[in-house]
C-alpha positions as CSV (number, residue, x, y, z in Angstrom):
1,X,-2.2,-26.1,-0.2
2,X,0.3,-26.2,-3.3
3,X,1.8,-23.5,-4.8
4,X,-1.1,-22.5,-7.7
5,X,0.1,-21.4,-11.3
6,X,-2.2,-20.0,-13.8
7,X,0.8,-19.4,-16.5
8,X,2.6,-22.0,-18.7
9,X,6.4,-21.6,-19.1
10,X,8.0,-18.3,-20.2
11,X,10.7,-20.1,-21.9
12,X,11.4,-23.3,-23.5
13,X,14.6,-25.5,-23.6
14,X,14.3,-28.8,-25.2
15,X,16.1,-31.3,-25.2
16,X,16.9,-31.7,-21.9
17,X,14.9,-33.0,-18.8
18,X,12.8,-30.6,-17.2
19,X,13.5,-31.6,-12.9
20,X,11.2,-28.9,-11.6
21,X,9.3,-25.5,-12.8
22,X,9.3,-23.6,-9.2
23,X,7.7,-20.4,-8.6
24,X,10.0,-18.2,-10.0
25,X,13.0,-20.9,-11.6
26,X,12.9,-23.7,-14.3
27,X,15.6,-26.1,-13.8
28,X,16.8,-28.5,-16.2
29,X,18.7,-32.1,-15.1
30,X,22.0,-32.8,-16.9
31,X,23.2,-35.5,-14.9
32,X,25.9,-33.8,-12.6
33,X,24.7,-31.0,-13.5
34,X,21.6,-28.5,-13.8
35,X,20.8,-25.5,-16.0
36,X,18.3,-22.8,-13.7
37,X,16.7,-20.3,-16.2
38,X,15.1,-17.4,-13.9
39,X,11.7,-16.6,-15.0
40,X,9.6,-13.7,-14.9
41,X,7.3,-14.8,-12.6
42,X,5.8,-13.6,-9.2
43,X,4.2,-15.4,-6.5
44,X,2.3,-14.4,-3.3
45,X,-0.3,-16.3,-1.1
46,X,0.4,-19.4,-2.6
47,X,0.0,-18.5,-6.3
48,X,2.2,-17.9,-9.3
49,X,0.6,-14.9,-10.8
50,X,-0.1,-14.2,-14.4
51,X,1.2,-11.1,-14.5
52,X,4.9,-11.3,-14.9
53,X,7.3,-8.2,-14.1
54,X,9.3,-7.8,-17.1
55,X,13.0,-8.8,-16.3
56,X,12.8,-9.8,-12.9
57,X,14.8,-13.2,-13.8
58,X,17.7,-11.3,-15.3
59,X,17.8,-9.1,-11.9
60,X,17.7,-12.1,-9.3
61,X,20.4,-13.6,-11.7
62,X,22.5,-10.0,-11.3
63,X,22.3,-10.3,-7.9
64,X,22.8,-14.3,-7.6
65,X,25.6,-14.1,-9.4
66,X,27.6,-10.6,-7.4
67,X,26.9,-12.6,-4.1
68,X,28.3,-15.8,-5.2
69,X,31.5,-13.8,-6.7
70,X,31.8,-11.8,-3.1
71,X,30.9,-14.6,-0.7
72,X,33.0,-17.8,-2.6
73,X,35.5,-17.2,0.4
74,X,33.3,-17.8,2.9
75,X,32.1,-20.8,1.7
76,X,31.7,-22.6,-1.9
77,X,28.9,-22.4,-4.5
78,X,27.5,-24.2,-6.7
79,X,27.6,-22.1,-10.1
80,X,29.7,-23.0,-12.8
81,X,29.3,-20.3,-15.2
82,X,26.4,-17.9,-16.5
83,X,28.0,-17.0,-19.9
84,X,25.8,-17.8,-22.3
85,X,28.2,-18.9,-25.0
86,X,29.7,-20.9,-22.4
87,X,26.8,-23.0,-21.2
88,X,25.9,-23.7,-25.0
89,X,29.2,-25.0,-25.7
90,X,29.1,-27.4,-22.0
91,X,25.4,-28.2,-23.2
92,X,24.9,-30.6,-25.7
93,X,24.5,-30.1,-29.1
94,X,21.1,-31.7,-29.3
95,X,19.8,-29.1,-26.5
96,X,17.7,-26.3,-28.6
97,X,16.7,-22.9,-27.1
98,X,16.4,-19.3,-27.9
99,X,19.8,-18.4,-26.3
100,X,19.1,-15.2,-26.6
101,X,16.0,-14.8,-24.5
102,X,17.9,-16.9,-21.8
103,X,21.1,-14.7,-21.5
104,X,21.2,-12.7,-18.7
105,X,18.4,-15.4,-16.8
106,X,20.7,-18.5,-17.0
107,X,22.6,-20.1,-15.0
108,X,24.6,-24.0,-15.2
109,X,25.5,-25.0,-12.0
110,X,27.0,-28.2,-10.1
111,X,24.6,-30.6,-9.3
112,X,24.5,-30.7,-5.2
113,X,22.9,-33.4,-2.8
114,X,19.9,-30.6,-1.2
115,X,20.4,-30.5,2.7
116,X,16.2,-30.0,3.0
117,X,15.8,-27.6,5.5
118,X,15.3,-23.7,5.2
119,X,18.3,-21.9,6.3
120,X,16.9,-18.3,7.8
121,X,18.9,-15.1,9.7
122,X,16.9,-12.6,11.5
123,X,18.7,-9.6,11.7
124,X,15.5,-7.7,12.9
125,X,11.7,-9.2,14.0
126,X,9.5,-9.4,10.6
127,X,7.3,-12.0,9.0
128,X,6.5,-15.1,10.8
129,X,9.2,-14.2,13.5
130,X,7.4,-11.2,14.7
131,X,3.9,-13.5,14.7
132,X,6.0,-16.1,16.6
133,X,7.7,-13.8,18.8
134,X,4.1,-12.0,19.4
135,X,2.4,-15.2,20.5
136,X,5.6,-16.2,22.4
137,X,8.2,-13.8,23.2
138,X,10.6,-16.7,21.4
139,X,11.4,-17.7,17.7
140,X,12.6,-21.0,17.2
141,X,12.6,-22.1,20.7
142,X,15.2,-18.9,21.7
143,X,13.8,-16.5,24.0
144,X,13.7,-12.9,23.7
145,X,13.5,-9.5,25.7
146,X,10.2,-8.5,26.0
147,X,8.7,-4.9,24.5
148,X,10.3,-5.6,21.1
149,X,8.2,-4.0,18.2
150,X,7.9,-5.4,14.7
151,X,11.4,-4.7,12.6
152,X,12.5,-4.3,15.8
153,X,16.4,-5.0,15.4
154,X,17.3,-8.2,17.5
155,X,19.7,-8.4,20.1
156,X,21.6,-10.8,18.0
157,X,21.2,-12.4,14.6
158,X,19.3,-15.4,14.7
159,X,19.5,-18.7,12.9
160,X,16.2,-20.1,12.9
161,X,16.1,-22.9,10.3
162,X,12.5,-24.5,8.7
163,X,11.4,-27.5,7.1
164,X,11.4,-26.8,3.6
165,X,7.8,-28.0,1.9
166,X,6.9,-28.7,-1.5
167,X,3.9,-28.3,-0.4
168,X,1.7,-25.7,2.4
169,X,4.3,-23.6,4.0
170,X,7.4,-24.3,5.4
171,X,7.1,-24.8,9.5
172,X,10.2,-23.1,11.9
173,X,11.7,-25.3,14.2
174,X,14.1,-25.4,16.8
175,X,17.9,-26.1,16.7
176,X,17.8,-29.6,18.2
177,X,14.9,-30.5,15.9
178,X,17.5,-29.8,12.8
179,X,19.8,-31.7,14.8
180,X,17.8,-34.6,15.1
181,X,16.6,-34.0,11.4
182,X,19.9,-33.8,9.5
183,X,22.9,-34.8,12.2
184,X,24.7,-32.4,14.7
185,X,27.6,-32.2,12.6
186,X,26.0,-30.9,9.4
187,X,23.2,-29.0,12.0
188,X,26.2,-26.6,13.2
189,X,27.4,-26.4,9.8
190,X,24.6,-24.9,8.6
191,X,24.1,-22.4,11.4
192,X,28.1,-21.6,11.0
193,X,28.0,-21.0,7.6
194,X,24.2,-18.8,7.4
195,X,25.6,-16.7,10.5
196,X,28.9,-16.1,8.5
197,X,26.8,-14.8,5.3
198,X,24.0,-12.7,6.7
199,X,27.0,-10.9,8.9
200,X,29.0,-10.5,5.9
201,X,25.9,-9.2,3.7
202,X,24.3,-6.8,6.2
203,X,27.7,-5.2,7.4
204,X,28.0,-4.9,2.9
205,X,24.3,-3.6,2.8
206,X,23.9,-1.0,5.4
207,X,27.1,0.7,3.8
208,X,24.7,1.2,0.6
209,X,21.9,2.8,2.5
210,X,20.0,-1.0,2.9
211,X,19.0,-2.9,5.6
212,X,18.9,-6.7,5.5
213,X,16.0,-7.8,7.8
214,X,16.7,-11.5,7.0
215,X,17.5,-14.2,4.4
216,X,16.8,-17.3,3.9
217,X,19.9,-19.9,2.4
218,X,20.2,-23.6,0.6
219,X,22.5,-25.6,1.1
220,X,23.5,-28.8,-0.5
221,X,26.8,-31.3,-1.0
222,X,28.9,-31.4,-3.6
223,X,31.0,-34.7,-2.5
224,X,31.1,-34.2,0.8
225,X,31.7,-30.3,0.3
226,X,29.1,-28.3,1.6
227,X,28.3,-25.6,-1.0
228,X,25.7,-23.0,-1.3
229,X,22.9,-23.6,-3.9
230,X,20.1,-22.2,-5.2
231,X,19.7,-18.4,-5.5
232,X,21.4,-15.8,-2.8
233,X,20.6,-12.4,-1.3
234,X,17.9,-11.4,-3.9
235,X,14.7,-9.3,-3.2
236,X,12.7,-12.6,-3.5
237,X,14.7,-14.8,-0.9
238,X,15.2,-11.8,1.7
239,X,13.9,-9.0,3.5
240,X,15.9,-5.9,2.1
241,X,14.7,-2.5,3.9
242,X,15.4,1.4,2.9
243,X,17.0,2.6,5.5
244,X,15.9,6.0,5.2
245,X,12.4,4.9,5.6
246,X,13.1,2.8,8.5
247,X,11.7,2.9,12.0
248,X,10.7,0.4,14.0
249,X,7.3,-0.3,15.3
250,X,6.0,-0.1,11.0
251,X,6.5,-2.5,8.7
252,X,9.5,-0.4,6.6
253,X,9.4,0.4,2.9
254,X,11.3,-2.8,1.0
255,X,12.8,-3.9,-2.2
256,X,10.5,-6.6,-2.1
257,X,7.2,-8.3,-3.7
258,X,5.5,-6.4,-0.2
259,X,4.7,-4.1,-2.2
260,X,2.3,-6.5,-4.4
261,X,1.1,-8.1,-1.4
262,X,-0.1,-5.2,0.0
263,X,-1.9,-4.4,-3.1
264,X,-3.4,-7.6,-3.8
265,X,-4.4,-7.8,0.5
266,X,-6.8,-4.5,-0.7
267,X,-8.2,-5.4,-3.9
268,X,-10.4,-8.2,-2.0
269,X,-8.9,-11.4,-3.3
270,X,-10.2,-14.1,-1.1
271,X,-6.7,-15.7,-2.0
272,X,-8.7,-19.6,-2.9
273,X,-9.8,-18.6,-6.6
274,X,-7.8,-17.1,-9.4
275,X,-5.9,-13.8,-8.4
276,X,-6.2,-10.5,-9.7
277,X,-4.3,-9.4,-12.9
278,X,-2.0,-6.5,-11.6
279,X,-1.8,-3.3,-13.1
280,X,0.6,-1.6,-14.9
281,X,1.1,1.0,-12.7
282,X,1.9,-1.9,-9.9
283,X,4.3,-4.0,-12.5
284,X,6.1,-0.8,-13.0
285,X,6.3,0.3,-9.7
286,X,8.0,-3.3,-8.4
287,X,10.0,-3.9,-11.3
288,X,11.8,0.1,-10.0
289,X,12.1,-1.5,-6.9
290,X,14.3,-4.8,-8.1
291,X,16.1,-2.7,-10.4
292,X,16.6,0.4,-7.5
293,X,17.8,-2.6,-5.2
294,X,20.2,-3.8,-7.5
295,X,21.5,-0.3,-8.5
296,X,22.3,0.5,-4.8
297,X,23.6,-2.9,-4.0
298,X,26.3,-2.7,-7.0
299,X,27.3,1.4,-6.4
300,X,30.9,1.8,-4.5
């Protein structure tokens, strides 16, 4: 099953090819080069929702764009700039918008050859590793102590990469199937480089009172330069916990769309027709939860 959208684009460039509107980001083809504009939008179970949370894109930008500043030594990304005035005057002139509602979202970047595989850490058993691990004490075909507990915090990081779908969900797999998917060369690579960043970003979290269960990386070549694409280290594309709420054995509080998950798993929704509209009360409550993220992530 495709991802399912009930809700025509929040914003509007023209002029310009539109390459793909995902679940959360629009992104634009300019050749060697792509303009992302981060959207409002929300999915879960497979569906975009209609209810948007009111300037979500500008914090998964925020936070984009202080991870790619902090982790350019580790390894090179793919943004160019996300000045506003800039990207109009690189654009060109026949491109039409309303710059205004796109500053703060919008990002150009450098257009990179996608390496198609999910690029996951687990820092601590959660998600589909703890339903993997639960079925067979192993995630991604490496074994593991038995009498862990969900969030549970491993013995080690993991790198347990995916096939990414466009459509249905993505599928783990093991090491030596990425090797035998993308070359043992750029396999190790990957694993290198995803290790690298989740170390550097949980030793950087857990300083600021968070817990980074797991994330989940792109990667892509510039030339032959591997770079880091897409978005990084937001609430959308990891698992960030409270750590003053956490304990393991319970699924801890997180910065995360959980929250609307939860509340749409006890509304009913048999998850094949039309979801729920969420209520205020909800939108509010998850949009402190991005924004409370982002505060502690940024304090010193």
């Amino acid at each position: 099953m495709g991802m399912k959208s009930l809700i025509e684009p929040q914003f509007e460039v023209r002029g310009i090819p539109l390459l793909r509107k995902g679940k959360v980001r629009d992104v634009y083809d300019l050749g060697d080069k792509l303009l992302i504009v981060s959207t409002d939008r929300l999915s879960a179970f497979d569906w975009v929702l209609d209810t948007e949370i009111p300037g979500k894109g500008k914090i998964l930008t925020e936070a984009s764009l202080f991870w790619f500043d902090l982790t350019k030594k580790i390894i090179p990304n793919h943004l160019i700039t996300a000045d506003i005035k800039e990207i109009r005057r690189l654009l060109p002139s026949s491109v039409r918008a309303s710059w205004e509602d796109l500053e703060g979202r919008t990002m150009l970047v450098k257009k990179a050859k996608r390496v198609d595989v999910e690029c996951i850490a687990r820092g601590y058993l959660a998600g589909s590793g703890f339903k993997e691990y639960q079925k067979s004490r192993s995630i991604c075909g490496e074994a593991l102590p038995e009498g862990l507990l969900e969030a549970s915090q491993l013995p080690h990081p993991l790198f347990t990469p995916s096939t990414k779908a466009d459509t249905g969900h993505d599928q783990n797999i093991s090491f030596e199937k990425l090797k035998s998917l993308v070359g043992e060369e750029i396999a190790a690579k990957l694993k290198n480089a995803t290790l690298k960043l989740y170390d550097f970003a949980a030793s950087y979290c857990r300083l600021r009172g968070i817990i980074l269960a797991d994330t989940k990386l792109e990667f892509g070549f510039v030339g032959s330069e591997l770079h880091l694409i897409d978005e990084i280290l937001t609430p959308d594309s990891s698992r960030f916990w409270d750590e003053t709420s956490y304990r393991s054995g319970f699924s801890p509080a997180s910065f995360d769309k959980q929250f609307v998950r939860d509340y749409l798993e006890q509304t009913g929704w048999d998850k094949n027709s039309a979801p729920p509209a969420l209520p205020q009360n909800i939108v509010e409550q998850t949009r402190r939860r991005y924004l409370q993220f982002l505060k502690m992530l940024k304090s010193s």
